[in-house]
MARMIRO-48141 format. One record per residue: residue number from 1; residue in three letters; chain; x negated, y, z of N, C-alpha, C, O in turn. Coordinates in nm, 2 decimals. Layout:
pos | code | unit | nX | nY | nZ | caX | caY | caZ | cX | cY | cZ | oX | oY | oZ
NUM | ALA | A | X | Y | Z | X | Y | Z | X | Y | Z | X | Y | Z
...
END
This chain:
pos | code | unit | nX | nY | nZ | caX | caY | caZ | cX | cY | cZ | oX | oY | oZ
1 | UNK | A | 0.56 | -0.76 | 1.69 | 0.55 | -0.82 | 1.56 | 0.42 | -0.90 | 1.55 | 0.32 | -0.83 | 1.59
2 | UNK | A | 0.41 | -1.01 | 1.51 | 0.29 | -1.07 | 1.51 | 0.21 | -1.07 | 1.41 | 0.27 | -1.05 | 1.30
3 | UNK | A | 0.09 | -1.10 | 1.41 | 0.01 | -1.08 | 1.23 | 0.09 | -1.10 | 1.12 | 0.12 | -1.03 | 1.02
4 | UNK | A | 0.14 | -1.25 | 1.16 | 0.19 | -1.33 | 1.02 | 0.29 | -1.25 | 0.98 | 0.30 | -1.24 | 0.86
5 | UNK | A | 0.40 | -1.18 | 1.08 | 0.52 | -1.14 | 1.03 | 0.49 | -0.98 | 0.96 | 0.55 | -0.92 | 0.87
6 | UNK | A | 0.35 | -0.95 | 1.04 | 0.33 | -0.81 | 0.94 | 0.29 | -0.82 | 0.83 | 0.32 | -0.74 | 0.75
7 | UNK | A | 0.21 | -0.95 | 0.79 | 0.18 | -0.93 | 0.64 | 0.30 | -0.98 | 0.55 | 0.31 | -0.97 | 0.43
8 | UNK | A | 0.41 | -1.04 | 0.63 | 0.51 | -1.09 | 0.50 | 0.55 | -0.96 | 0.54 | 0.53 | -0.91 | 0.42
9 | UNK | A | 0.60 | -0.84 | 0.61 | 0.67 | -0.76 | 0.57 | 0.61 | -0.65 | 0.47 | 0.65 | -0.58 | 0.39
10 | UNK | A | 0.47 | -0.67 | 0.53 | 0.37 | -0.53 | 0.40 | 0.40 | -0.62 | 0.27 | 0.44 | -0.55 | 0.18
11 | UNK | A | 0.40 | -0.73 | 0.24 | 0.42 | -0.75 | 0.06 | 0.59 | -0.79 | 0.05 | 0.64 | -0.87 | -0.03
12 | UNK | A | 0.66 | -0.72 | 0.14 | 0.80 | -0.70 | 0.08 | 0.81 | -0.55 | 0.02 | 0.87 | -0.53 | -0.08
13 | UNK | A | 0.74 | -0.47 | 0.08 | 0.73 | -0.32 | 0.00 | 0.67 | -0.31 | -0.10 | 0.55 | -0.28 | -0.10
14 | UNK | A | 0.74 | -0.33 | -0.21 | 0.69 | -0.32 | -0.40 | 0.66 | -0.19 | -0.40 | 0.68 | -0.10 | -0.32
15 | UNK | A | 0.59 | -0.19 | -0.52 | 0.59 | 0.02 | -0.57 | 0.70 | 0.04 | -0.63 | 0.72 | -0.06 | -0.69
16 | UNK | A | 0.78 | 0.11 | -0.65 | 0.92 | 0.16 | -0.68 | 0.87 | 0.19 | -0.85 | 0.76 | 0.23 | -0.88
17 | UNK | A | 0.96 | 0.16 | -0.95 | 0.91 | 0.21 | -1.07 | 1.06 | 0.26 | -1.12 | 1.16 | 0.19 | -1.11
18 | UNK | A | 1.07 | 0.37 | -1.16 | 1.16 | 0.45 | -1.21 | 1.19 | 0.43 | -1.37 | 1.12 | 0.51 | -1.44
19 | UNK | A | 1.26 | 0.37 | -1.41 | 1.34 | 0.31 | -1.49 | 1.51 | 0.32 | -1.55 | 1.60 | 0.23 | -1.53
20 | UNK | A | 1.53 | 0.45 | -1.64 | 1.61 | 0.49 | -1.66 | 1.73 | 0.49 | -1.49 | 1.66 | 0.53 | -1.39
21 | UNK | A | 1.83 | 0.47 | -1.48 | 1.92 | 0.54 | -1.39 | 1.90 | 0.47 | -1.29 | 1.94 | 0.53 | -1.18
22 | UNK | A | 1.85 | 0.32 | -1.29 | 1.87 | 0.21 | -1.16 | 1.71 | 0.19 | -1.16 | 1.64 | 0.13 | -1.24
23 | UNK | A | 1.68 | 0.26 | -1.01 | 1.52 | 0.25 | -0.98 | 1.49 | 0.09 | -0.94 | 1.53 | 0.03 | -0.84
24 | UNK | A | 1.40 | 0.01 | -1.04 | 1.34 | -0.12 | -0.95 | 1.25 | -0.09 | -0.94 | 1.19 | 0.01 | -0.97
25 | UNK | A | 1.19 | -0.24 | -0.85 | 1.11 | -0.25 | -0.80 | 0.98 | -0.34 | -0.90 | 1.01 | -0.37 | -1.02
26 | UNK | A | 0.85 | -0.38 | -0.84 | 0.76 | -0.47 | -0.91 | 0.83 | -0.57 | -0.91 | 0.86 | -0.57 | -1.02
27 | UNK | A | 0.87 | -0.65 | -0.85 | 0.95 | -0.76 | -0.85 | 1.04 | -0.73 | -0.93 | 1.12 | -0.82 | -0.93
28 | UNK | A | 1.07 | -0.65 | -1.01 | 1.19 | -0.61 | -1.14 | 1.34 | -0.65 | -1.04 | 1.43 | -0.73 | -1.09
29 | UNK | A | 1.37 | -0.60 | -0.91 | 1.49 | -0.62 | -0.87 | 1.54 | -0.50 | -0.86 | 1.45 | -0.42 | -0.85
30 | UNK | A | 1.66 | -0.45 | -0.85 | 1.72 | -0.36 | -0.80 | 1.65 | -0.28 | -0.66 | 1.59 | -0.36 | -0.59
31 | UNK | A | 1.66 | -0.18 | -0.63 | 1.60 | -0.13 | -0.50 | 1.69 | -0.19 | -0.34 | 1.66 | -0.22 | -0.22
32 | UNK | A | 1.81 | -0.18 | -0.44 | 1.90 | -0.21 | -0.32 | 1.87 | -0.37 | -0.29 | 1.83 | -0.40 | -0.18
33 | UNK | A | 1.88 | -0.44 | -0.37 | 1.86 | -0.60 | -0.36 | 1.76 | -0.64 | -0.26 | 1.78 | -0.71 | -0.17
34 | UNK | A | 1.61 | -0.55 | -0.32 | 1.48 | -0.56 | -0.22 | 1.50 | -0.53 | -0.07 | 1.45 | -0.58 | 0.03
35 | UNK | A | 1.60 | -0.44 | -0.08 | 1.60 | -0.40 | 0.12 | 1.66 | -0.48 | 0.13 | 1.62 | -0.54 | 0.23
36 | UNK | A | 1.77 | -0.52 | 0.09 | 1.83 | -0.64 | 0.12 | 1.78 | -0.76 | 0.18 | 1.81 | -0.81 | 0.29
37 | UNK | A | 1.68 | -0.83 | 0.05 | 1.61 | -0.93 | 0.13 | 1.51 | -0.90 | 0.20 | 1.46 | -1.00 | 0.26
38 | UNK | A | 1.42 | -0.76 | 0.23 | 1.36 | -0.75 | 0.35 | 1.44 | -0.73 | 0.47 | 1.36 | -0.76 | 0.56
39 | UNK | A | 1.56 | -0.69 | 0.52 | 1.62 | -0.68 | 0.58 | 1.66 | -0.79 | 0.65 | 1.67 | -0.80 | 0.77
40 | UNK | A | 1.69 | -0.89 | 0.54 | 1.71 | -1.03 | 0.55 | 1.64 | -1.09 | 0.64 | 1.68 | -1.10 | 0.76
41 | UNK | A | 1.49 | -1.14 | 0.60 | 1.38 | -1.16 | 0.62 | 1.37 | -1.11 | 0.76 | 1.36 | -1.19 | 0.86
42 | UNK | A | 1.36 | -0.97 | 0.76 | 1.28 | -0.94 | 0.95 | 1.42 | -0.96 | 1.06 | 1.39 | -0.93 | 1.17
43 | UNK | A | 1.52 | -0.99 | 1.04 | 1.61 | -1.04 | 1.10 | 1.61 | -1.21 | 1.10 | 1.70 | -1.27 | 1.16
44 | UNK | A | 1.53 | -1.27 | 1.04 | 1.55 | -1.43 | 1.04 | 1.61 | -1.54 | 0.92 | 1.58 | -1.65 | 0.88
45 | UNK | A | 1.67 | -1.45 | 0.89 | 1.75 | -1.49 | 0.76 | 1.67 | -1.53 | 0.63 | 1.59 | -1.46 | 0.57
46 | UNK | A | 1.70 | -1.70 | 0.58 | 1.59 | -1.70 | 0.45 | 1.68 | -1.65 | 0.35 | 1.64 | -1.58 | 0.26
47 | UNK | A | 1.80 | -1.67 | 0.37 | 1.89 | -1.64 | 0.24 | 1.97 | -1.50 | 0.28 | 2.01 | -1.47 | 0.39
48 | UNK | A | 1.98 | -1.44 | 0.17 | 2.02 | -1.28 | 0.16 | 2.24 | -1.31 | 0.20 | 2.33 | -1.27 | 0.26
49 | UNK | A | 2.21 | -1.39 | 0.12 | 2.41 | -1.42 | 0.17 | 2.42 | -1.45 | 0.32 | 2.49 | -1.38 | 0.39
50 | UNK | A | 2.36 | -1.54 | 0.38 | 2.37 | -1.55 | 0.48 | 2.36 | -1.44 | 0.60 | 2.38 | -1.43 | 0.72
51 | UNK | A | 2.31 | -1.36 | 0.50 | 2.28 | -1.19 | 0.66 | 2.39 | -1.13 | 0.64 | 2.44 | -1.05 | 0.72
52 | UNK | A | 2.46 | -1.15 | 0.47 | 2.51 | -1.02 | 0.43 | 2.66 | -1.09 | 0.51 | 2.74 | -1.02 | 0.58
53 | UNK | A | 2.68 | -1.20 | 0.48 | 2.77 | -1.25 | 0.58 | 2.80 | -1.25 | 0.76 | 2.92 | -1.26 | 0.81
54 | UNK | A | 2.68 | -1.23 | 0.85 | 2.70 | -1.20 | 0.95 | 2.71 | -1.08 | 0.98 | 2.77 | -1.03 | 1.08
55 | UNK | A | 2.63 | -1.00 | 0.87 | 2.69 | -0.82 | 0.89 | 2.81 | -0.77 | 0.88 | 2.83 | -0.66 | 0.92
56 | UNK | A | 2.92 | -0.88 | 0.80 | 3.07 | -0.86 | 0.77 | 3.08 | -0.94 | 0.89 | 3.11 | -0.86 | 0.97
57 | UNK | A | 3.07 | -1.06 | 0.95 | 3.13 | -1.08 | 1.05 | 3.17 | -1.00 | 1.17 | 3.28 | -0.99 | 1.23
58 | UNK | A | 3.00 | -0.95 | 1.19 | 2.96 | -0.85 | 1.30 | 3.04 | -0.71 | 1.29 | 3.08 | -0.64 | 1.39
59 | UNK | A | 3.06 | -0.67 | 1.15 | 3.17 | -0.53 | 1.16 | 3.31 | -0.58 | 1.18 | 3.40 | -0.51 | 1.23
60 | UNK | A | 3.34 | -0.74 | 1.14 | 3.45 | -0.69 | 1.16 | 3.49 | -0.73 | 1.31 | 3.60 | -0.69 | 1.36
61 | UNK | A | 3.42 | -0.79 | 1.37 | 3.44 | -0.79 | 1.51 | 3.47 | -0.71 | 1.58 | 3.55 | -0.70 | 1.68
62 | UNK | A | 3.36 | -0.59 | 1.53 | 3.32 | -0.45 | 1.61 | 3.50 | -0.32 | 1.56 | 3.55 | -0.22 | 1.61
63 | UNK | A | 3.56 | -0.41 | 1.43 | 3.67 | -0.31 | 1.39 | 3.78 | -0.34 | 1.49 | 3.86 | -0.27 | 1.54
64 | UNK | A | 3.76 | -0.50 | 1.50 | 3.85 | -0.55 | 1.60 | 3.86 | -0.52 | 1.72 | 3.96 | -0.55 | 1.78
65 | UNK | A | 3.77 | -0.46 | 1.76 | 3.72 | -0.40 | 1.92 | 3.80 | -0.26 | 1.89 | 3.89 | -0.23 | 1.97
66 | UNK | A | 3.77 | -0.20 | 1.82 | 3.78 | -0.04 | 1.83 | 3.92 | -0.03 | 1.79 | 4.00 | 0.07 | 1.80
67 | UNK | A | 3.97 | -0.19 | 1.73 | 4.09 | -0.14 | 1.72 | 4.21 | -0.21 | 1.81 | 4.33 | -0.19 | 1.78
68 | UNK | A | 4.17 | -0.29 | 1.93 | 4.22 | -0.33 | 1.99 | 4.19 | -0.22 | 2.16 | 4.23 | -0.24 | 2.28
69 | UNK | A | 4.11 | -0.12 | 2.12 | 4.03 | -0.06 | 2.27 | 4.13 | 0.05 | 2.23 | 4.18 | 0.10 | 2.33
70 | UNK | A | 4.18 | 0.12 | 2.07 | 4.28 | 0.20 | 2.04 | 4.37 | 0.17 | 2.03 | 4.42 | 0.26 | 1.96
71 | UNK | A | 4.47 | 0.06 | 2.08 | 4.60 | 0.01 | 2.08 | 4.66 | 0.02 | 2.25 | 4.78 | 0.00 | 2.28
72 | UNK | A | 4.55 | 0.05 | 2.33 | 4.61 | 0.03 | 2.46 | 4.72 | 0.09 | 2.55 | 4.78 | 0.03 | 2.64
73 | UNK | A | 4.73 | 0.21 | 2.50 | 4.85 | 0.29 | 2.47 | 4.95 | 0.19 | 2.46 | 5.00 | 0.14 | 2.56
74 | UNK | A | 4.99 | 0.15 | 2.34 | 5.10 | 0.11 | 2.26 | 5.09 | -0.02 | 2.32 | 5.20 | -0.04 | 2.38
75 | UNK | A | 5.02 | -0.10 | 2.34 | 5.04 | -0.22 | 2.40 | 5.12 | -0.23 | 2.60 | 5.20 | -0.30 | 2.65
76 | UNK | A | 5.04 | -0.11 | 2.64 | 5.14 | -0.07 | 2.79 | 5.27 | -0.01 | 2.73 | 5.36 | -0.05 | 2.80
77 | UNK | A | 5.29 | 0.07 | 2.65 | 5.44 | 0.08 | 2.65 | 5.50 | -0.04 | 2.60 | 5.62 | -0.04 | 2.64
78 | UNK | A | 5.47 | -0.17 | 2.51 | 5.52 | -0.25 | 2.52 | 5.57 | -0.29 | 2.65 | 5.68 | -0.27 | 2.69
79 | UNK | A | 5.44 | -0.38 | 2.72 | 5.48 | -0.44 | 2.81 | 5.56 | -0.37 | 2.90 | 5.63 | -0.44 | 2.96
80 | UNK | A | 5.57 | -0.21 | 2.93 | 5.69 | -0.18 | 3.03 | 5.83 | -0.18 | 2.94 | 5.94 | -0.18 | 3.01
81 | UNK | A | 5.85 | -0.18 | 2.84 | 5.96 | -0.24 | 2.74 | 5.98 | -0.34 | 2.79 | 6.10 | -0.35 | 2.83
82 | UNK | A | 5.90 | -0.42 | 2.79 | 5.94 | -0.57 | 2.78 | 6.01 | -0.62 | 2.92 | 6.11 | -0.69 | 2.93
83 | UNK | A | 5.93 | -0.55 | 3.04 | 5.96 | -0.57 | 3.21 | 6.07 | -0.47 | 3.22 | 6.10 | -0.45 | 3.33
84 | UNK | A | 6.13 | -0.41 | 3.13 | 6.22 | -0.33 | 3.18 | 6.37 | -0.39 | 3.12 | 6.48 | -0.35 | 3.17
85 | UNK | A | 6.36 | -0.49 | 2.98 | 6.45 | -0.58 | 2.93 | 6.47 | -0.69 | 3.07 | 6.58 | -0.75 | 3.09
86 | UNK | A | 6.34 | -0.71 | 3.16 | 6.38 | -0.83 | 3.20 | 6.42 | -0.80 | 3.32 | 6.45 | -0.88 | 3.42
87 | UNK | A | 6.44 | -0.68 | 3.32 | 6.47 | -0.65 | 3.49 | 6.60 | -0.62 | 3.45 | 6.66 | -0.59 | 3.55
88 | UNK | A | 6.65 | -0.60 | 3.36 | 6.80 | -0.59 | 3.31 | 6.88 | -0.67 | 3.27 | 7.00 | -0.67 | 3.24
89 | UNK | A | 6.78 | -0.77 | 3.27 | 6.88 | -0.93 | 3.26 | 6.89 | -0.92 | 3.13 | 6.99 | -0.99 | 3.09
90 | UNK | A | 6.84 | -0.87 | 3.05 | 6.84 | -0.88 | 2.87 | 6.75 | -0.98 | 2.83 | 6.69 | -0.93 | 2.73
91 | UNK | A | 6.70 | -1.10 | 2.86 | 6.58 | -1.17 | 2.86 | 6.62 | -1.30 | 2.87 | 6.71 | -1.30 | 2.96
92 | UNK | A | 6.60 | -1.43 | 2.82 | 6.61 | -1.52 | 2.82 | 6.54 | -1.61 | 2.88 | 6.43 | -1.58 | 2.84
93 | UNK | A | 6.52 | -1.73 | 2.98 | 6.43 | -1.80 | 3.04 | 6.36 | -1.84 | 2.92 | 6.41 | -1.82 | 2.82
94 | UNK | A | 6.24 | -1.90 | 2.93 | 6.15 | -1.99 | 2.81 | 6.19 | -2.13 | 2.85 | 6.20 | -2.17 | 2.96
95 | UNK | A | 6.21 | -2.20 | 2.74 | 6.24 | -2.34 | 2.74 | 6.12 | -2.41 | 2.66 | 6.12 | -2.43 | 2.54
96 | UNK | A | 6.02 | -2.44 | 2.75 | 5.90 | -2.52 | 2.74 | 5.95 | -2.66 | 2.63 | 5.88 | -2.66 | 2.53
97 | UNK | A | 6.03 | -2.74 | 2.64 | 6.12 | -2.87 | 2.61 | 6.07 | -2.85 | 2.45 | 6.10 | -2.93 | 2.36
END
Protein backbone atom coordinates (compact mmCIF):
# COMPACT_ATOMS: atom_id res chain seq x y z
CA UNK A 1 0.00 0.00 0.00
CA UNK A 2 1.56 3.22 -0.76
CA UNK A 3 1.57 6.47 1.50
CA UNK A 4 -1.16 8.12 -0.46
CA UNK A 5 -3.51 5.11 -0.25
CA UNK A 6 -2.79 4.81 3.53
CA UNK A 7 -3.79 8.12 4.36
CA UNK A 8 -7.12 8.03 2.28
CA UNK A 9 -7.78 4.75 4.04
CA UNK A 10 -6.92 6.07 7.84
CA UNK A 11 -9.63 9.06 7.17
CA UNK A 12 -12.22 6.52 5.97
CA UNK A 13 -12.31 5.14 9.70
CA UNK A 14 -14.87 7.79 11.46
CA UNK A 15 -15.35 7.37 15.32
CA UNK A 16 -18.50 5.31 15.59
CA UNK A 17 -21.18 7.35 17.62
CA UNK A 18 -24.01 5.36 19.05
CA UNK A 19 -27.22 6.77 18.36
CA UNK A 20 -30.40 5.15 19.31
CA UNK A 21 -30.64 1.57 17.36
CA UNK A 22 -28.61 2.40 13.99
CA UNK A 23 -24.88 3.11 15.07
CA UNK A 24 -23.42 6.07 12.65
CA UNK A 25 -20.61 7.27 11.91
CA UNK A 26 -18.89 11.18 12.00
CA UNK A 27 -19.78 11.44 8.63
CA UNK A 28 -23.59 10.89 9.97
CA UNK A 29 -23.80 7.65 7.59
CA UNK A 30 -24.97 4.41 8.50
CA UNK A 31 -22.05 2.05 9.67
CA UNK A 32 -22.90 -0.25 7.05
CA UNK A 33 -22.81 2.43 4.14
CA UNK A 34 -19.21 3.58 5.49
CA UNK A 35 -17.64 0.00 4.88
CA UNK A 36 -19.26 0.08 2.01
CA UNK A 37 -17.60 2.93 0.55
CA UNK A 38 -14.28 2.00 2.17
CA UNK A 39 -14.47 -1.20 0.72
CA UNK A 40 -15.32 0.49 -2.47
CA UNK A 41 -12.47 2.66 -2.36
CA UNK A 42 -9.50 0.12 -1.52
CA UNK A 43 -10.77 -2.04 -4.32
CA UNK A 44 -10.63 0.87 -7.01
CA UNK A 45 -14.01 1.73 -7.18
CA UNK A 46 -15.11 5.69 -6.98
CA UNK A 47 -18.70 4.83 -6.89
CA UNK A 48 -20.23 2.42 -4.13
CA UNK A 49 -22.92 0.98 -6.91
CA UNK A 50 -20.39 0.19 -9.11
CA UNK A 51 -18.52 -2.46 -6.53
CA UNK A 52 -21.77 -3.40 -5.15
CA UNK A 53 -22.58 -4.45 -8.73
CA UNK A 54 -19.55 -6.47 -9.52
CA UNK A 55 -19.89 -8.30 -6.19
CA UNK A 56 -23.39 -9.51 -7.49
CA UNK A 57 -21.81 -10.21 -10.74
CA UNK A 58 -18.86 -12.00 -9.17
CA UNK A 59 -21.40 -14.26 -6.87
CA UNK A 60 -23.38 -14.93 -9.37
CA UNK A 61 -20.86 -16.38 -11.53
CA UNK A 62 -19.34 -18.24 -8.61
CA UNK A 63 -23.31 -19.74 -8.04
CA UNK A 64 -23.18 -20.57 -11.66
CA UNK A 65 -19.99 -22.63 -11.18
CA UNK A 66 -21.08 -24.51 -8.17
CA UNK A 67 -24.09 -25.04 -9.75
CA UNK A 68 -23.08 -26.23 -12.96
CA UNK A 69 -19.81 -28.38 -11.04
CA UNK A 70 -23.15 -29.94 -9.08
CA UNK A 71 -25.18 -30.93 -12.11
CA UNK A 72 -22.56 -33.32 -13.56
CA UNK A 73 -24.14 -36.24 -12.40
CA UNK A 74 -27.46 -35.36 -14.13
CA UNK A 75 -26.00 -33.96 -17.12
CA UNK A 76 -23.96 -37.61 -17.83
CA UNK A 77 -27.08 -39.44 -17.38
CA UNK A 78 -28.52 -37.20 -19.80
CA UNK A 79 -26.18 -37.57 -22.33
CA UNK A 80 -26.15 -41.51 -21.98
CA UNK A 81 -30.09 -41.05 -22.40
CA UNK A 82 -29.58 -39.23 -25.26
CA UNK A 83 -26.80 -41.89 -27.04
CA UNK A 84 -28.82 -44.55 -26.08
CA UNK A 85 -32.18 -42.94 -28.06
CA UNK A 86 -29.73 -42.70 -30.90
CA UNK A 87 -28.41 -45.97 -30.95
CA UNK A 88 -32.02 -47.15 -31.08
CA UNK A 89 -32.89 -45.39 -33.99
CA UNK A 90 -35.38 -43.15 -31.87
CA UNK A 91 -33.57 -39.84 -33.08
CA UNK A 92 -33.95 -37.81 -35.88
CA UNK A 93 -31.16 -36.45 -38.34
CA UNK A 94 -30.78 -32.38 -37.77
CA UNK A 95 -31.83 -30.49 -40.75
CA UNK A 96 -29.38 -27.55 -40.77
CA UNK A 97 -31.87 -25.92 -44.05
Amino acid sequence: MTDKQAKSTASLAPEIIETGDVPFTTLALPIETEILVDLARRRGYTQVVDYVLALIDRDDEALWDEQFAASQGALADMARAALAEDEAGLTDDLELD
